[in-house]
N, C-alpha and C positions, 0 to 999 in steps of 0.2 A: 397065170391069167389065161383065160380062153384066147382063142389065136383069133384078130379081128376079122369079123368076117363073117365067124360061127352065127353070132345073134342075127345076124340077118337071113341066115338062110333055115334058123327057128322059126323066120318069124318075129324076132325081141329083136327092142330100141337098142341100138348103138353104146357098148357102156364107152364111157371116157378113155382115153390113150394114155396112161400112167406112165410119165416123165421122171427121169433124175435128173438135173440140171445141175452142171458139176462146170464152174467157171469162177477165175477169183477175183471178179470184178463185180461188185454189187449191183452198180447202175446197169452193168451188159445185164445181168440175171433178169432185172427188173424188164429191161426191155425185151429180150426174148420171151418172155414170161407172158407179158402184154401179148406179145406177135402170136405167139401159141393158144393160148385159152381166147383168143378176142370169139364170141359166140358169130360173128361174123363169116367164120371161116367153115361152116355147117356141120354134120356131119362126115365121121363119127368127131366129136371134141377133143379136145388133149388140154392135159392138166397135171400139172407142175406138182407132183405129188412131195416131193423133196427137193432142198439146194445144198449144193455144198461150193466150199472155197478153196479146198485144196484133197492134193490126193488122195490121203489120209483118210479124210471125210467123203470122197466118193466111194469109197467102198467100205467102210464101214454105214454107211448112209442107205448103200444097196443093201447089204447086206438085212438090215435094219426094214427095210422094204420087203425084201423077199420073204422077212418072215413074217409080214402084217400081210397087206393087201397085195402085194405085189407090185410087178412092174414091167411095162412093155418096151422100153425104150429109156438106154440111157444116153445123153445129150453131153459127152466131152471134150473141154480145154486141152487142147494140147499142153500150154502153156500154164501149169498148177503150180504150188510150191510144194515141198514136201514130195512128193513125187508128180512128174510130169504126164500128161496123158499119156504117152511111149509107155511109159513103165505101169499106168494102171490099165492097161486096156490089154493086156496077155493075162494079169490076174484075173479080170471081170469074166474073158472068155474062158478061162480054165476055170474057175469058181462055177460061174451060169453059162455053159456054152450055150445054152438057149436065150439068150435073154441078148436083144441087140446094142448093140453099140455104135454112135454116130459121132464122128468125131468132127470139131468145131475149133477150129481157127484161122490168124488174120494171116499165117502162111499163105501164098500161092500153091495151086495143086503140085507144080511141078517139083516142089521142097518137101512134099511128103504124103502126098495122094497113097502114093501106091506103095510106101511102106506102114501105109495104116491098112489099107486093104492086105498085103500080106500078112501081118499081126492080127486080120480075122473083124475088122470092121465094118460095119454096113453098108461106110458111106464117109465123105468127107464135104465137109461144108466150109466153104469161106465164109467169114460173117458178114461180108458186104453183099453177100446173094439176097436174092428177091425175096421179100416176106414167104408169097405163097411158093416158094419153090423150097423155102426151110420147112413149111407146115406139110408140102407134101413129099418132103426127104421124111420126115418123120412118119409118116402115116405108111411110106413104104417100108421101113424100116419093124414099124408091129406087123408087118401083112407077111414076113421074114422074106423080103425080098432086099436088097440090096439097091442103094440110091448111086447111080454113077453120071455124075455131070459130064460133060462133053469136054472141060478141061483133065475132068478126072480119067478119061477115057483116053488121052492124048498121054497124060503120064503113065499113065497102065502099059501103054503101047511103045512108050520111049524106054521103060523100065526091062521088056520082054526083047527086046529089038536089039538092047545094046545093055554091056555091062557099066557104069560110069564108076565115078572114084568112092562114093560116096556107099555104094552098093557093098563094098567088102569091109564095113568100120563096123562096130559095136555098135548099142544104142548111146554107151556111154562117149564111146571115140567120135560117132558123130554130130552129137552136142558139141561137143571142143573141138571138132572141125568146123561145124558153122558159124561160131563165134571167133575162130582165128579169121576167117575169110571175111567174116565181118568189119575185121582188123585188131582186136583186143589182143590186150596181151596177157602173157601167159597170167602174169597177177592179177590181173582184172580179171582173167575165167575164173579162175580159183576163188576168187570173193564170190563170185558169181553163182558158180554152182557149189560152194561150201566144201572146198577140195583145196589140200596142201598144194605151195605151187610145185613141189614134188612129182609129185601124183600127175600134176595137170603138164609137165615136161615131159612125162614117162607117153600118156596118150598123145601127146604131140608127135615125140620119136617112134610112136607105132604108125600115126596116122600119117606121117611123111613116108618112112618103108612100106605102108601097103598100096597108098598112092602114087612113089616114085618120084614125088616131089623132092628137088634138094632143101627149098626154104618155103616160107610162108607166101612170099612172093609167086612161086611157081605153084602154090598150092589153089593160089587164089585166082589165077590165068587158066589152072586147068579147069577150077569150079565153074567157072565164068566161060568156058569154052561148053562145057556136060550141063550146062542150065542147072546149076546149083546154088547162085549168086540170089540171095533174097531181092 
């Protein structure tokens, strides 16, 4: 796609902001969808070129995009099945390092702002933000500038300032840390994320040695002290 911006310094109307919309809620899709194309929101438009419900289908989806018309901007769930946005958002940038990424969940900044922006993201969006504040995350995000809200800016700064417990896990150790401090047990993670409770013991035992924690207990005071606590 032309980088936005081009046609108007041609000269030429504004083409559309070609969106992938990658969330596994139908009704959210429908309504961001609404909030983006509403012709209300002027110049240049954006338009929901493709959806997908799960990881799998966000990039096979871009994929499938990139080799039609293209695409300026793609719009992800953290929270996907089949792979989680954490895990399709290092493919997307290694596949199309040009091509943005905005990522989009009911997290608070401070649970994963700035290990989406590390992993090469544009921008992190809560869903309860302002209509016209997601339509102009978007449109900064084709203009390849990066969207950083003022919470997202605070995480950025707590992330660089200090190291917390959370900072030295895997992406897989820190799924099974958020979900132990959430209080689940170890067989509920494992249903959970489709992992033997084996396996989900083994990440336990790494994620207490690298945080220093003895129990679940201490794991969940230290979270809760380093703003980790959903």
């Amino acid at each position: 796609m032309a980088p936005q911006g081009q046609e108007a310094r041609e000269g030429l109307p504004p083409t559309p902001i070609r969106v992938l919309l990658g969330d596994d809620h139908r009704i959210v899709r429908e309504g961001i969808k609404q909030l983006l194309c509403d012709p209300a929101n002027g110049a240049p438009a954006i338009t929901v070129a493709a959806e997908a419900a799960t990881g799998p289908e966000v990039l096979s989806g871009t994929a499938a995009c990139q080799a039609g018309g293209g695409l300026d901007v793609v719009l992800l769930d953290i929270a996907l099945p089949g792979q989680d946005g954490l895990e399709v958002l290092p493919v997307l940038r290694r596949q199309w390092p040009d091509l943005p990424v905005l990522m989009l969940s009911t997290y608070p900044e401070r649970q994963y702002a700035a290990r989406c922006i590390k992993l090469g993201a544009a921008g992190y969006l809560n869903k309860s933000v302002d209509p016209d504040v997601m339509v102009e995350a978007v449109r900064q995000a084709a203009r390849g500038e990066v969207y950083v809200s003022p919470q997202t800016a605070t995480a950025l700064a707590m992330a660089i300032g200090r190291r917390h417990a959370g900072d030295a896990l895997s992406h897989r150790e820190h799924q099974v840390f958020r979900l132990l401090i959430e209080g689940h047990s170890v067989s509920e993670i494992g249903a959970q994320l489709g992992l033997a409770v084996n396996t989900i013991s083994t990440y336990r035992t790494r994620i207490l040695e690298k945080t220093g924690a003895r129990n679940d207990v201490e794991l969940a005071l230290s979270a809760e002290r380093h703003g980790q606590r959903l």
